[in-house]
C-alpha positions in Angstrom: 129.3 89.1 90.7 130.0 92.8 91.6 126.1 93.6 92.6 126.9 90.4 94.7 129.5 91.9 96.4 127.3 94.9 97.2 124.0 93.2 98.5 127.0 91.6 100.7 128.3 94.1 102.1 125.2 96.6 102.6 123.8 93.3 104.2 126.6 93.1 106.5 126.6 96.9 107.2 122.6 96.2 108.6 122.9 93.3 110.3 126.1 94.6 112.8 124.0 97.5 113.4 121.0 95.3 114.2 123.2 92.8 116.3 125.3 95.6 118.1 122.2 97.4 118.9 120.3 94.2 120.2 123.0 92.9 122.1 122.2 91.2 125.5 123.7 92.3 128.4 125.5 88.8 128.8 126.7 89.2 125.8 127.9 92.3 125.7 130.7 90.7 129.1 131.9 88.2 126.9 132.7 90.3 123.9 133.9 93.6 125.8 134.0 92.5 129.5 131.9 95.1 130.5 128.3 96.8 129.6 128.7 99.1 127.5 124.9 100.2 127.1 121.5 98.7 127.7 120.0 96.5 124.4 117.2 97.7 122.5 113.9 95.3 123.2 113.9 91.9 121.5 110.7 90.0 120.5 112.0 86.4 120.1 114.9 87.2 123.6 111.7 88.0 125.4 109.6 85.5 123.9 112.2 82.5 125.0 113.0 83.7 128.1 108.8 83.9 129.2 109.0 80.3 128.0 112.0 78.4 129.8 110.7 80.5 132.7 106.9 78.8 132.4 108.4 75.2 131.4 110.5 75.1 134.8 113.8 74.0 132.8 116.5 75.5 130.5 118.0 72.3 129.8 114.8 70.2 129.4 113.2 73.0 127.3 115.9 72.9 124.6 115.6 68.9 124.3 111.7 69.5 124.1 109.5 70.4 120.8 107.4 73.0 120.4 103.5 72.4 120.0 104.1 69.1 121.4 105.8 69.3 124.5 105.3 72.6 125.4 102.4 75.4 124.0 104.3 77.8 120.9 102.3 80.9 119.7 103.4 81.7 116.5 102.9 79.9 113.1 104.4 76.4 112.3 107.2 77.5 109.9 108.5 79.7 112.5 107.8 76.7 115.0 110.3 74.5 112.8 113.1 77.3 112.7 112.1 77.7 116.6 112.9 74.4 117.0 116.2 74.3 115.1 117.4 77.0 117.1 117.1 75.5 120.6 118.7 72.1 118.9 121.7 74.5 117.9 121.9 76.4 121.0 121.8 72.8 123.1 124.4 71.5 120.6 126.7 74.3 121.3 126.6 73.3 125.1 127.1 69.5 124.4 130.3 70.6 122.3 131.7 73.0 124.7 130.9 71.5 127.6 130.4 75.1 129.6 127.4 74.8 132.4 124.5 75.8 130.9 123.7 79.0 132.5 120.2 81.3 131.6 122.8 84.1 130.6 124.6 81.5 128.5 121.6 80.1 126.5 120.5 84.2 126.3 124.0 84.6 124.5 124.2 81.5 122.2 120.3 81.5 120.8 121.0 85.7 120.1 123.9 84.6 118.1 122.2 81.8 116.4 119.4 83.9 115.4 121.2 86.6 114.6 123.0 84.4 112.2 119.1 83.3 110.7 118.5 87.0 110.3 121.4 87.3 108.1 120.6 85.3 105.6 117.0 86.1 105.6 118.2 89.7 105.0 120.7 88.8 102.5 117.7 86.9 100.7 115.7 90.0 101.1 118.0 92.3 99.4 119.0 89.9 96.1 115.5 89.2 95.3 114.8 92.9 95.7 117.6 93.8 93.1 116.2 91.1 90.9 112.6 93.0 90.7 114.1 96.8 91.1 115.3 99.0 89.0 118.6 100.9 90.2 117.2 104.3 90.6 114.8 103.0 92.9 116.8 101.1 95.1 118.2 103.4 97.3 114.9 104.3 98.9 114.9 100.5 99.8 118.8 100.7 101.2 118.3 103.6 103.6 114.6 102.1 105.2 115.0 103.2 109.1 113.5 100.6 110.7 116.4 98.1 108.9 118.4 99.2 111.1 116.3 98.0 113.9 113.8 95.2 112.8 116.1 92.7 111.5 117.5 91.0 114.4 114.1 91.5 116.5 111.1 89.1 115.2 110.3 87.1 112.3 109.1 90.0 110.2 112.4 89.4 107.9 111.6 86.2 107.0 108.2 87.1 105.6 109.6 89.8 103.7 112.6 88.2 102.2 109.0 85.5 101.0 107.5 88.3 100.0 110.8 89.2 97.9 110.5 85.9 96.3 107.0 86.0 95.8 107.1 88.8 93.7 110.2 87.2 91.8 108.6 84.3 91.2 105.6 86.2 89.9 107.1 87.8 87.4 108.7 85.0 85.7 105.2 83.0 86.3 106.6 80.5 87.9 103.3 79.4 88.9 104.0 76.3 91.2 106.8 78.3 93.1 104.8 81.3 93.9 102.0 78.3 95.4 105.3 77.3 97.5 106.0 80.6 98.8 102.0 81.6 99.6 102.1 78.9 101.3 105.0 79.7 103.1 104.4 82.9 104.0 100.9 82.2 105.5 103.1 79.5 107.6 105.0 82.6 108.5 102.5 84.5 109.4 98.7 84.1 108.5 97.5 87.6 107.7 99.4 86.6 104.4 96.5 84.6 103.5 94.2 87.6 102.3 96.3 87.2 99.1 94.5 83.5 98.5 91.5 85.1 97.1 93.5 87.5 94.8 95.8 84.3 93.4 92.7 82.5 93.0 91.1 84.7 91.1 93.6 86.0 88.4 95.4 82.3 87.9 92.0 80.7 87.3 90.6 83.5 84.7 93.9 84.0 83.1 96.3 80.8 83.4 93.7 78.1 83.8 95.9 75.3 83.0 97.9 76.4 86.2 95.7 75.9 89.0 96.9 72.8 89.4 100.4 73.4 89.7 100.3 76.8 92.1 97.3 74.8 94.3 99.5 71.9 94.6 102.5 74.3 96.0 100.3 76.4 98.4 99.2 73.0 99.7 102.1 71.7 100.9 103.6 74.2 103.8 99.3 75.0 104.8 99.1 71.2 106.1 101.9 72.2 108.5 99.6 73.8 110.5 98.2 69.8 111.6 101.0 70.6 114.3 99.6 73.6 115.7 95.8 72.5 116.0 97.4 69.4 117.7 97.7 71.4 120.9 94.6 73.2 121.7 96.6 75.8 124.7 99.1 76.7 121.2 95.9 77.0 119.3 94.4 79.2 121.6 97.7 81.6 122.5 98.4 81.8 118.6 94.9 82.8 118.3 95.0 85.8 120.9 98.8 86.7 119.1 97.6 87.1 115.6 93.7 88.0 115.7 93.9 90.0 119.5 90.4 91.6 120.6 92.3 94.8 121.5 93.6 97.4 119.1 97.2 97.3 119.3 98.4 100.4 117.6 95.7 99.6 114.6 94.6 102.7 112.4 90.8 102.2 114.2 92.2 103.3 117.5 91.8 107.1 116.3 87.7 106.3 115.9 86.9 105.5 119.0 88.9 106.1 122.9 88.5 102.5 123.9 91.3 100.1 123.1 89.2 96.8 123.0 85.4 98.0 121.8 83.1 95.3 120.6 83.5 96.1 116.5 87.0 96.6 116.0 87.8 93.1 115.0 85.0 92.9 112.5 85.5 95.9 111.2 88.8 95.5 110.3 87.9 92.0 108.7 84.9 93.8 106.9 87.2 96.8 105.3 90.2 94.5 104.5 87.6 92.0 102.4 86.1 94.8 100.5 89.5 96.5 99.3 90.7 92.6 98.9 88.4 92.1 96.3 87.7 95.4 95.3 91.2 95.3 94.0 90.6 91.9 92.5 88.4 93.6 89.8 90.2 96.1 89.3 93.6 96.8 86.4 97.3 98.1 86.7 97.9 100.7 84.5 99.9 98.9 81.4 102.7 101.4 81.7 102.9 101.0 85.7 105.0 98.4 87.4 106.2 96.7 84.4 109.4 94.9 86.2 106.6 93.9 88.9 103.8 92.5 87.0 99.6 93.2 87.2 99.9 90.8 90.0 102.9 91.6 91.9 101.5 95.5 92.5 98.3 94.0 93.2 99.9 91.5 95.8 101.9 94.5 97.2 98.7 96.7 97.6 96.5 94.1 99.5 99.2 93.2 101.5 100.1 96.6 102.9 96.6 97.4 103.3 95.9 94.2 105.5 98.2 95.5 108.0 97.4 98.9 108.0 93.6 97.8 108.3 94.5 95.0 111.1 93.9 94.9 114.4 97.0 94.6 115.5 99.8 96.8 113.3 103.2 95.8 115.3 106.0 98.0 114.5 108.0 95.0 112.4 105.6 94.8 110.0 106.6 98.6 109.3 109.3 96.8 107.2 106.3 95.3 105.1 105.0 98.1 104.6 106.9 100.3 103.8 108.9 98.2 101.8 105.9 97.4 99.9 104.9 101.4 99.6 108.7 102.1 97.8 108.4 99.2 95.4 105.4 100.7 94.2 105.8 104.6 94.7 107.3 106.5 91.7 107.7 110.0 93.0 110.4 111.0 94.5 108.1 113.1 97.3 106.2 110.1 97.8 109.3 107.9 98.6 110.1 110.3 101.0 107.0 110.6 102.9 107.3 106.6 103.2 110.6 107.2 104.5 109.7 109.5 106.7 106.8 107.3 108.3 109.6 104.7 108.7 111.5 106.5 110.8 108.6 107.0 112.8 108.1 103.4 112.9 111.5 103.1 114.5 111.5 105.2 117.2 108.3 103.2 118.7 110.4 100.3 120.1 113.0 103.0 121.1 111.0 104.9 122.9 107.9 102.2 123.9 109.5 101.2 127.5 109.9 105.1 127.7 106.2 105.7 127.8 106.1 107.0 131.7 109.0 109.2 131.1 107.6 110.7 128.3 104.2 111.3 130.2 106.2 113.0 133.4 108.5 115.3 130.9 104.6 116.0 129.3 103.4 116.5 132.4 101.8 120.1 132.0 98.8 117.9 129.4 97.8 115.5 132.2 98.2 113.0 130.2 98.1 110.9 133.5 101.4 109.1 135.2 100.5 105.6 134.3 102.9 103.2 131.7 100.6 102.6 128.9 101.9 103.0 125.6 98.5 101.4 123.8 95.9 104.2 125.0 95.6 107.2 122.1 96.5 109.5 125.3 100.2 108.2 125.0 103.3 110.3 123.4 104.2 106.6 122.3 100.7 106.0 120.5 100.8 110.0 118.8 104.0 108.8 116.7 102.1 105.2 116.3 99.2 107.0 114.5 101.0 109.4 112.8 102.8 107.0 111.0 99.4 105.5 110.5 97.7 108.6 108.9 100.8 109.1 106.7 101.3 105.7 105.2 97.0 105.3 104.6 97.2 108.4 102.8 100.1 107.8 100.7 99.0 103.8 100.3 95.4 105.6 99.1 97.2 108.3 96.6 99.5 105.6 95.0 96.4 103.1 94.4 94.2 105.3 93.2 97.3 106.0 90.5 98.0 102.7 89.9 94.2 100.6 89.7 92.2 101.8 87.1 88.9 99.7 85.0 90.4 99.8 81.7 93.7 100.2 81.5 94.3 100.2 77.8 91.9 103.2 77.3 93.8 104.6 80.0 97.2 104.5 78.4 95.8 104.6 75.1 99.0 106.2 72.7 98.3 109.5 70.7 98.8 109.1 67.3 101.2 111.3 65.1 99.0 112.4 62.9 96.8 114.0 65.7 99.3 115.4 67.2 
């Protein structure tokens, strides 16, 4: 009950943060009666407020569903909880009875969500003390981009899956960890390059539960009937998730052009190969032992799937890096992790600052244009540096942990040799 109490409160701690720092404008008159300070960028605020502005109606858009009455973008999971949050937001105007202003709906879907991040984060943080030891925790507590990333996208939800993915892993609950794959790739599909991995070890090591974990994966994947049912969501989901440009992806540094004909293949080529690479491959018997072999191995091919994608949004820094730190052992390691994180949470801060940056800069030509996603931005030097840091340190904590044979490895030296 105490650690309770604790993943509480440090939950509480980061979510104010996130909600003060995200605050609307709107909002921010109704709680202080004056604006105190301009909000950090919100995806899903942005998001919403690009769609009521295309559908023509406030009121008719939160009485309408997504995929159906009106194209959606993102996966069909997030679709559902989309749609639950309109319902909620409409439902707070029916009760109140206050005209339904643009500034109003702003106001109640923030707090609404806001309220959805909370408990995904709370989620996040009990699973994580379920699989962590307590001397590694910390590194986990104090992640930067927690402090900005919670109340912004759905990139907490599919970490707090993750979370439970692992968990469920590790007490081979078989069927569950089918539910939460499934899930996840609902949540967001570059959480399907783990399919092949699951595939692989349950069918060579726990035959007799195929069955079970295909029968759970199954389940949230025929969701996605909804989304192929409108061909305009199809196609905007499609240019969200799997863009022909490199948005702030790794491959930028190989080449000056931000959309060049082999960047999407290439990045589906070297995420494949490591994929299943890593699918022969052991964990060390004495590595990860409160993880599993297939929990590190899940952790390793997800984090390198969004280093290696084309498009490496700053949310999924809370992936990643949480990923890195369940994994990392060293102490200098944790904080090069850390250290990339924070990196990872100045982009938004300083993304809308990109011009600014250029003029203050100006002595490098860099060129007075807003474009945060050429390499010739201050905005995309911190974006690969991050980059470079968390491949290297992803590349030096595999190689430790993946070996062919692990038992020769780890092979105990006998007293009488010694």
């Amino acid at each position: 009950m105490k650690t309770l109490y604790k993943i509480l409160l440090i939950s509480l701690i980061i979510w104010i943060v996130n909600f003060v720092v995200h605050m609307p404008l709107t909002l921010q008159k109704i709680i202080f009666h004056n604006e105190l300070f301009h909000p950090i960028y919100t995806d899903f605020l942005a998001y919403l407020k690009s769609s009521i502005t295309s559908f023509g109606s406030a009121e008719k858009y939160l009485i309408s569903n997504p995929y159906f009455d009106y194209s959606f973008a993102y996966p069909p999971l997030i679709g559902f909880l989309w749609l639950a949050l309109i319902r909620l937001t409409y439902f707070c105007h029916v009760i109140t009875h206050v005209h339904l202003s643009m500034e109003l709906i702003y106001s109640i879907f923030y707090i609404m969500y806001s309220l959805f991040s909370f408990i995904f984060l709370l989620f996040y943080f009990y699973f994580l003390d379920k699989i962590v030891e307590t001397k590694s925790k910390i590194s986990l507590f104090i992640m930067p981009s927690l402090l900005i990333y919670v109340i912004y996208s759905w990139a907490m939800l599919w970490l707090a899956l993750l979370m439970l993915l692992i968990y469920s892993l590790s007490k081979k609950y078989h069927f569950l960890s089918g539910l939460v794959l499934g899930l996840m790739i609902a949540t967001n599909p570059y959480s399907a390059v783990l399919m092949p991995l699951f595939i692989y070890s349950i069918y060579y090591e726990r035959r007799d539960q195929m069955r079970r974990f295909i029968s759970g994966v199954i389940v949230p994947l025929l969701s996605y009937t909804s989304l192929f049912l409108s061909d305009k969501s199809l196609t905007l989901f499609l240019d969200r998730y799997f863009p022909v440009s490199c948005l702030n992806c790794s491959f930028l540094i190989l080449t000056s052009k931000i959309s060049p004909d082999y960047i999407m293949p290439l990045s589906y080529i070297v995420t494949m190969i490591f994929v299943f690479l890593i699918v022969g491959l052991n964990v060390k018997s004495s590595y990860c032992r409160r993880l599993g072999d297939l929990g590190a191995k899940v952790l390793l091919v997800i984090t390198f799937s969004i280093l290696f994608s084309i498009s490496y949004l700053p949310q999924y820094g809370l992936i990643v890096a949480s990923s890195l730190l369940l994994v990392a052992r060293e102490l200098r390691v944790k904080i090069f992790i850390l250290l990339s994180d924070a990196l990872n949470a100045s982009i938004i801060l300083l993304w809308f600052h990109d011009l600014y940056l250029r003029k203050i800069l100006s002595f490098l030509n860099l060129g007075l244009v807003f474009d945060p996603w050429s390499l010739n931005s201050p905005v995309q030097w911190i974006v690969q540096v991050r980059n470079i840091i968390q491949i290297i340190v992803f590349l030096a904590i595999a190689s430790e942990i993946l070996c062919l044979n692990p038992k020769k490895s780890y092979k105990p030296i006998s007293a009488e040799k010694v």
